[in-house]
C-alpha positions as CSV (number, residue, x, y, z in Angstrom):
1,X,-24.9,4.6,-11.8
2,X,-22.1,7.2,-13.8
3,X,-19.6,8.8,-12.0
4,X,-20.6,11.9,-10.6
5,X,-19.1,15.2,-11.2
6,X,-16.1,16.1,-8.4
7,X,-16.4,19.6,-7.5
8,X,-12.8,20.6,-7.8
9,X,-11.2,23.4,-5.3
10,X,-8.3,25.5,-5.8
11,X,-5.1,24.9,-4.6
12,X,-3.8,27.8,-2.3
13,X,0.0,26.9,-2.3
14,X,1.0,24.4,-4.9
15,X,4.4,23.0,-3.5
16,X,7.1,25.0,-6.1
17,X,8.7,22.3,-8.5
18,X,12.6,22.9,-7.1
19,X,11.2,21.4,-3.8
20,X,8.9,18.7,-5.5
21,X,11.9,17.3,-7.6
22,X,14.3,17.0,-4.3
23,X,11.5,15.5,-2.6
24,X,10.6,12.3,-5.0
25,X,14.3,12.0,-6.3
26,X,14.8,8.9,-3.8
27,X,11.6,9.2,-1.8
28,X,10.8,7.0,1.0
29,X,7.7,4.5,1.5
30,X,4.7,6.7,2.6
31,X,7.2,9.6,3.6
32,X,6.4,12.1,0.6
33,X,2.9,12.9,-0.4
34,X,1.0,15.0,-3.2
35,X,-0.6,18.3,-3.7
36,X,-4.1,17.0,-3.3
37,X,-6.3,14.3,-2.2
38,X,-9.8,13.0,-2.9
39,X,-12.8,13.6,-0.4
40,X,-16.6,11.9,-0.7
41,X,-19.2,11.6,2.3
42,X,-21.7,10.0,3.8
43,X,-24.4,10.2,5.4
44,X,-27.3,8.0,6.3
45,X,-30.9,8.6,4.0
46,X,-28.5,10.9,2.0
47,X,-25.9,8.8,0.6
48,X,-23.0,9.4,-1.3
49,X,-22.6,13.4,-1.1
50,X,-19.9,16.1,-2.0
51,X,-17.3,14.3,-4.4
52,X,-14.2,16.9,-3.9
53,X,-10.7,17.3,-5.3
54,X,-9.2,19.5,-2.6
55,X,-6.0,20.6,-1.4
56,X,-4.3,17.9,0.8
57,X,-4.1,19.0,4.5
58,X,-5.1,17.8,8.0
59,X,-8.7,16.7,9.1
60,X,-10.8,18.5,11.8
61,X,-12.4,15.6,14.2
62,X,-14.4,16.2,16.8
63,X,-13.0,14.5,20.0
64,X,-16.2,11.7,20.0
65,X,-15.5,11.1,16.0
66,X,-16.8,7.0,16.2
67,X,-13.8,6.2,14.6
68,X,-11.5,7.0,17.3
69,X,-13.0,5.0,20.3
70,X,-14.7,2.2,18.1
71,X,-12.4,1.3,15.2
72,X,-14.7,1.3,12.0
73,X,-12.0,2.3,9.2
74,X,-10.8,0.5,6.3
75,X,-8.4,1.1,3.7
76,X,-6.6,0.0,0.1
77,X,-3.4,0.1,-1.3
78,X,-2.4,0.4,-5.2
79,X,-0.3,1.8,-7.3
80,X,-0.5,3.8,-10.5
81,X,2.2,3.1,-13.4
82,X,4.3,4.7,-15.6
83,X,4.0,3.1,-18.8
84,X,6.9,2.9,-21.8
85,X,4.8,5.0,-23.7
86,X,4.4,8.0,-21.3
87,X,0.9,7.3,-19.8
88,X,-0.4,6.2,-16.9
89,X,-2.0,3.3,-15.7
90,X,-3.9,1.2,-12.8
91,X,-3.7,-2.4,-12.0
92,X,-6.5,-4.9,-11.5
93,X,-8.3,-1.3,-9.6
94,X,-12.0,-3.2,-9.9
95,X,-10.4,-6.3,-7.7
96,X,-9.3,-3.2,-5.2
97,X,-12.7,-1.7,-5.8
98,X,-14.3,-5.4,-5.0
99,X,-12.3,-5.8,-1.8
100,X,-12.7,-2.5,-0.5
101,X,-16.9,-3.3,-0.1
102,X,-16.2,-6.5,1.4
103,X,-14.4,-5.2,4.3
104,X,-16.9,-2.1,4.5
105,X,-19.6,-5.1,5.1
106,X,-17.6,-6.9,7.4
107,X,-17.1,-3.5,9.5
108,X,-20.9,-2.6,9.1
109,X,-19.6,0.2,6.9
110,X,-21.4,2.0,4.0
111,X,-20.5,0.4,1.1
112,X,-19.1,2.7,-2.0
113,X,-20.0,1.9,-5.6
114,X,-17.4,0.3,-7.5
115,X,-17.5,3.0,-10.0
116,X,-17.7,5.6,-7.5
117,X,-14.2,4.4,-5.9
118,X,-12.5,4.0,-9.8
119,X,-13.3,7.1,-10.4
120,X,-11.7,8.8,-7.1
121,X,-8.6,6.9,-7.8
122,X,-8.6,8.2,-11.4
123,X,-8.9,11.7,-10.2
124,X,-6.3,11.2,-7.4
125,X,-3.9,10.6,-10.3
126,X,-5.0,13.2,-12.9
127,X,-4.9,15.8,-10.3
128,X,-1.0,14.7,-8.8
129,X,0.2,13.1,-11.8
130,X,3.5,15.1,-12.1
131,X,4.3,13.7,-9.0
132,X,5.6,10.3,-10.5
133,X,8.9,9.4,-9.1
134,X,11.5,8.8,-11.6
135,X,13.6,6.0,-9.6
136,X,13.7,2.0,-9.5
137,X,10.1,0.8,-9.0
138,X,8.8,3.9,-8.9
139,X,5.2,4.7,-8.9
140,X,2.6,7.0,-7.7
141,X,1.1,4.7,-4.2
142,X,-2.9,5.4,-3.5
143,X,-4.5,5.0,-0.5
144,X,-7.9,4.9,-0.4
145,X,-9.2,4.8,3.1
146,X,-12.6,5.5,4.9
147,X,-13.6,5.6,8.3
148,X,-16.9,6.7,11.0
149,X,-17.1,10.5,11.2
150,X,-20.1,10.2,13.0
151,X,-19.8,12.4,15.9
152,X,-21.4,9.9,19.0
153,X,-20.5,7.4,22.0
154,X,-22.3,4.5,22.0
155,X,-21.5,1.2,20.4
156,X,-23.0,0.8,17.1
157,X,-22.5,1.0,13.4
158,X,-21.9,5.0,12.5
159,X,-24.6,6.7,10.2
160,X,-21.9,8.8,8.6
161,X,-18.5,8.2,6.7
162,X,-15.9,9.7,4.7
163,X,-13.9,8.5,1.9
164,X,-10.4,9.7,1.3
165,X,-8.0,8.9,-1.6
166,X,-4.3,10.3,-0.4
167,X,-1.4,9.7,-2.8
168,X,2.2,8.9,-2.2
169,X,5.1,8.8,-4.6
170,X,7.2,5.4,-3.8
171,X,9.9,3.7,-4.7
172,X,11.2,0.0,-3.8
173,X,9.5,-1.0,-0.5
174,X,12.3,-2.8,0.9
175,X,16.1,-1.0,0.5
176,X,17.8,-2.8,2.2
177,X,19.9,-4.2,-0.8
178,X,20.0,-7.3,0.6
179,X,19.1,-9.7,-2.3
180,X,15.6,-11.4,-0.4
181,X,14.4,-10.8,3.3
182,X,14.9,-12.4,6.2
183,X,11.8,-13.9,9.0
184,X,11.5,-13.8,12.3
185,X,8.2,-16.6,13.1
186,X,6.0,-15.2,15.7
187,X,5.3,-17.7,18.8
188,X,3.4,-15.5,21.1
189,X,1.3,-13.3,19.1
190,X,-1.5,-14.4,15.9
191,X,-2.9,-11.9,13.5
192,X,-6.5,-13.6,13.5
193,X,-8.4,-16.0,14.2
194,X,-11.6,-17.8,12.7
195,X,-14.6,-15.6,12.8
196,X,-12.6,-12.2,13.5
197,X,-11.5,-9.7,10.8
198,X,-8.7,-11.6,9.4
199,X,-9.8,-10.8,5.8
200,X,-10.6,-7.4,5.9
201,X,-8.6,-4.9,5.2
202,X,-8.8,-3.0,8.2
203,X,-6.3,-0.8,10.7
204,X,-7.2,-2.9,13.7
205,X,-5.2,-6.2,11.7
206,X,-2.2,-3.9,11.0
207,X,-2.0,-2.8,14.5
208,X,-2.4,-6.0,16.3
209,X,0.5,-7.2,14.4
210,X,3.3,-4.2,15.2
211,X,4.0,-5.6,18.4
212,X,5.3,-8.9,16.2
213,X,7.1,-6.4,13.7
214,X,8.8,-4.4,16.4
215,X,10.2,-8.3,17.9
216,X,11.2,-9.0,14.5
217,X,12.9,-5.8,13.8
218,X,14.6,-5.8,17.1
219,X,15.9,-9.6,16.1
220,X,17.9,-8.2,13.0
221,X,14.8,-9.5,10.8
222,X,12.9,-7.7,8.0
223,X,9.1,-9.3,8.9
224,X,7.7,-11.3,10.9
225,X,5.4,-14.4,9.8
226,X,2.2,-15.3,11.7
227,X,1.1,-18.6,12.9
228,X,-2.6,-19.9,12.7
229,X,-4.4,-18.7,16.1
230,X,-5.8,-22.1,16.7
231,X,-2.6,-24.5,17.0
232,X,0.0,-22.1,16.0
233,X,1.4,-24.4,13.6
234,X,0.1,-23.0,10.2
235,X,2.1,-20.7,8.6
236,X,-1.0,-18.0,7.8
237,X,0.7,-14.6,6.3
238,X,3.0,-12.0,7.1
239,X,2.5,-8.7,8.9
240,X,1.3,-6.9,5.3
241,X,2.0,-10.1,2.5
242,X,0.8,-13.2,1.2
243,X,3.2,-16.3,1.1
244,X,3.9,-18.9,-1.3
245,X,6.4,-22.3,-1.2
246,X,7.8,-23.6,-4.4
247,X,8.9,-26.7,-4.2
248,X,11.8,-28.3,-6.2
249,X,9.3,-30.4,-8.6
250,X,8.2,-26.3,-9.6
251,X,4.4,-26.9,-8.0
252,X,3.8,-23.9,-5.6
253,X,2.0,-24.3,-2.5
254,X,0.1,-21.0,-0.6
255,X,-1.8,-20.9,2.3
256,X,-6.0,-21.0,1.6
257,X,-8.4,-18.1,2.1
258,X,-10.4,-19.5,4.6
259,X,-10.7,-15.9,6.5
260,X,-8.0,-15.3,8.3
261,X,-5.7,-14.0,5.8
262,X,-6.3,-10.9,3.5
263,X,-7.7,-11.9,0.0
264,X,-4.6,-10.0,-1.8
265,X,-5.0,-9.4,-4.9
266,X,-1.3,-9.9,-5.8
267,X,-1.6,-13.0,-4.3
268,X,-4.6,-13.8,-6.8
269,X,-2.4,-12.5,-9.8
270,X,0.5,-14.7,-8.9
271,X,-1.8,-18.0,-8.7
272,X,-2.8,-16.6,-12.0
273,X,0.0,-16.0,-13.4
274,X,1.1,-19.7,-12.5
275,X,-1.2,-21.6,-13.5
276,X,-1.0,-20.0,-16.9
277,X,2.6,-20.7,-17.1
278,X,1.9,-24.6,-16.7
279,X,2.9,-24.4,-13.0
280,X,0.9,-26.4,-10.5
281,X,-0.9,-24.2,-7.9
282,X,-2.0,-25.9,-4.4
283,X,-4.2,-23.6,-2.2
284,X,-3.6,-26.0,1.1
285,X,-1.6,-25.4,4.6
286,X,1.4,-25.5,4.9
287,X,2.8,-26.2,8.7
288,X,5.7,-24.3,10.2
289,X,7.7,-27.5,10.7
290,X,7.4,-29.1,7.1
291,X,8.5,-25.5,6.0
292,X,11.6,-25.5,7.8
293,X,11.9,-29.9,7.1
294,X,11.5,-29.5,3.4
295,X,14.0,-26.2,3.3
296,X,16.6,-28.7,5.1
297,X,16.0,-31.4,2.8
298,X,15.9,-29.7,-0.4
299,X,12.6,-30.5,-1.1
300,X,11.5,-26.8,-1.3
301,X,13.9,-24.7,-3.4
302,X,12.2,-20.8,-3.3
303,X,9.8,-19.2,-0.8
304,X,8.4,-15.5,-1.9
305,X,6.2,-12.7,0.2
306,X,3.9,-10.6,-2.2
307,X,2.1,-7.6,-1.8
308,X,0.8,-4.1,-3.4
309,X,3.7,-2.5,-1.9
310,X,6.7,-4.7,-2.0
311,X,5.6,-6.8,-5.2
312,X,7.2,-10.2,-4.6
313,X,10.3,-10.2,-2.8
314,X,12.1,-13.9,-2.0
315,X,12.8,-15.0,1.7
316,X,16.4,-15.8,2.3
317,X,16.3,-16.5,6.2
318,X,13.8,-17.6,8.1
319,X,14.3,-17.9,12.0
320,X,12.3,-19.4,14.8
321,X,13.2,-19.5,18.2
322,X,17.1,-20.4,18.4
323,X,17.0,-22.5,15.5
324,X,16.9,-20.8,11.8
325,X,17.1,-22.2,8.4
326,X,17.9,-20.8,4.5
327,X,15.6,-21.2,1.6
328,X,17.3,-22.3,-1.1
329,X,20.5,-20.5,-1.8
330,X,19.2,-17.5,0.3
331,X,18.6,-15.2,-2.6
332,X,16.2,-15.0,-5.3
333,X,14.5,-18.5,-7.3
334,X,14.0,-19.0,-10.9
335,X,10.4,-19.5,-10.4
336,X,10.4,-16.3,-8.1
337,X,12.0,-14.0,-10.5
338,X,9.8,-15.2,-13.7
339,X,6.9,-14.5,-11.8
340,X,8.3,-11.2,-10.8
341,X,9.5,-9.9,-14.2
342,X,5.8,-11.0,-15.9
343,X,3.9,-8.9,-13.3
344,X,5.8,-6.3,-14.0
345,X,5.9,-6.2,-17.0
346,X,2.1,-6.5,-17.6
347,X,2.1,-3.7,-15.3
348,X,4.2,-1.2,-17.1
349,X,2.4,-2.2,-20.1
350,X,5.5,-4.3,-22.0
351,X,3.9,-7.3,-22.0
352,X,0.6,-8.9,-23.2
353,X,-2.8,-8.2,-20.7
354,X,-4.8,-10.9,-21.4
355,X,-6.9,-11.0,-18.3
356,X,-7.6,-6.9,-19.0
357,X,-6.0,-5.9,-15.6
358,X,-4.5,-2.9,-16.8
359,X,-6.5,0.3,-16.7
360,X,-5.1,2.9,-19.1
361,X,-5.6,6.4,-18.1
């Protein structure tokens, strides 16, 4: 199918430019947001109805809205670029597209057409463009979410959604200035387990895992690393990233998709990215204790977190129980940093895009 036609509705109160500037000057992660936001619904025997660019302001739910008592909401992250040349751009936004159906099947959730969630995102961006932030790692951060409005109690799949696309303007994700982050490994709570919703990208994932956070947090730690449900003795993911281990012969090990971690799609890019660089890439598990054992011994030199928001940001530190251990020299690796600076720079269009990941706009 084409891409419909979004209606699009006037703007009342346009926030003046003085107050925009001061506001994405230094702006922090999810804190600021944009003029507008994108709205499509559903509605079973209908389908996909009233595409709308609209002013961005609060929803009206009904008190029995499905979504608040039974959960059925799932959500994206990416970010739109600003490229040397002046122009905007998307990354990999068909892999987001791809993702975003999967966990709509898993939730027994309407599914949106690819094309129909690219070209939300693209009119998210055309309509708040002037919003780009002009600071370190800045970028204009889409979130693409959708959730039950049906208006019932009763446990079953909802006959209605709607789609939103909101749009933030970010900078770094982490500011702390601390040269790579710091782990606290979880011991009493998982993230998933086998069978459950560990690869979709869903709210009920994110909140199971802030009572881990807020222990990590509290500890003096930046994040918090989650153990397999099962034994509790393979590293899985962290509360919002993908991990990798690079060991000192430069082969990189990650932890396999076998559903209970998200599918990122940085993570995907980095394997990518490796393997074209000669690197060897093993998708295998990786235990807790041969993490910390081959830290000590020198046998892994670089561990790295990667994500939509924060990129790929080394670990330094990583503590469990009373014991903790360093990675490496505590700061950034070789292999880390090359792997950074080449996403990066196929993102902000300075480097070669073989794979056609970027999205010009």
């Amino acid at each position: 199918m084409s891409a419909p036609a979004f209606t699009h509705l006037p703007h009342p109160n346009l926030i003046a430019d003085d107050v925009r500037a001061a506001a994405i000057a230094d702006p922090a992660f999810g804190r600021v947001f944009t003029d507008h936001m994108v709205s499509i619904r559903y509605t079973e025997g209908q389908g996909w109805h009233d595409a709308q660019v609209m002013p961005r302001g609060p929803l009206s739910l009904d008190p029995a809205t499905a979504v608040l008592h039974y959960a059925q909401e799932i959500f994206e992250g990416l970010k739109a670029y600003r490229l040397d040349d002046g122009s905007m751009a998307l990354f990999r936004v068909e892999a987001n597209a791809a993702r975003f159906n999967a966990s709509a099947r898993r939730m027994a959730m309407a599914e949106l057409p690819d094309e129909l969630f690219i070209a939300a995102v693209k009119e998210a961006v055309a309509a708040d463009a002037h919003w780009f932030p002009p600071v370190d790692g800045g970028a204009l951060y889409l979130r693409p979410f959708m959730f039950a409005s049906e208006v019932f109690l009763g446990v079953k799949p909802a006959a209605e959604y709607q789609f939103l696309v909101i749009t933030s303007p970010v900078g770094n994700y982490f500011k702390s200035g601390a040269p790579a982050i710091s782990l606290w490994v979880s011991e009493d709570y998982t993230r998933a387990a086998p069978g459950g919703t560990g690869a979709a990208k869903c709210g009920g994932n994110y909140a199971s895992s802030l009572v881990a956070q807020r222990e990590a947090i509290a500890k003096g730690h930046d994040q918090v690393v989650f153990l397999d449900a099962a034994e509790r003795r393979w590293i899985e993911e962290l509360g919002g990233m993908n991990m990798f281990f690079v060991m000192g012969d430069g082969s990189i090990v990650t932890p396999p998709l076998t559903g209970t971690i998200l599918p990122g799609i940085t993570r995907d890019t980095i394997i990518t990215l490796a393997q074209g660089a000669g690197l060897t890439v093993r998708e295998e598990p990786y235990a807790i204790d041969q993490w910390q054992a081959d830290a000590e011994s020198g046998k892994l030199t670089e561990s790295f977190a990667c994500g939509t928001a924060a990129v790929v940001t080394p670990v330094g530190k990583v503590t469990r129980g009373q014991s903790s251990f360093t990675i490496g020299a505590g700061g950034p690796g070789q292999v880390t940093t090359k792997l950074k600076d080449k996403l990066v720079d196929i993102q902000r269009g300075r480097a070669a895009d073989p794979h056609g990941w970027v999205t010009r706009l």
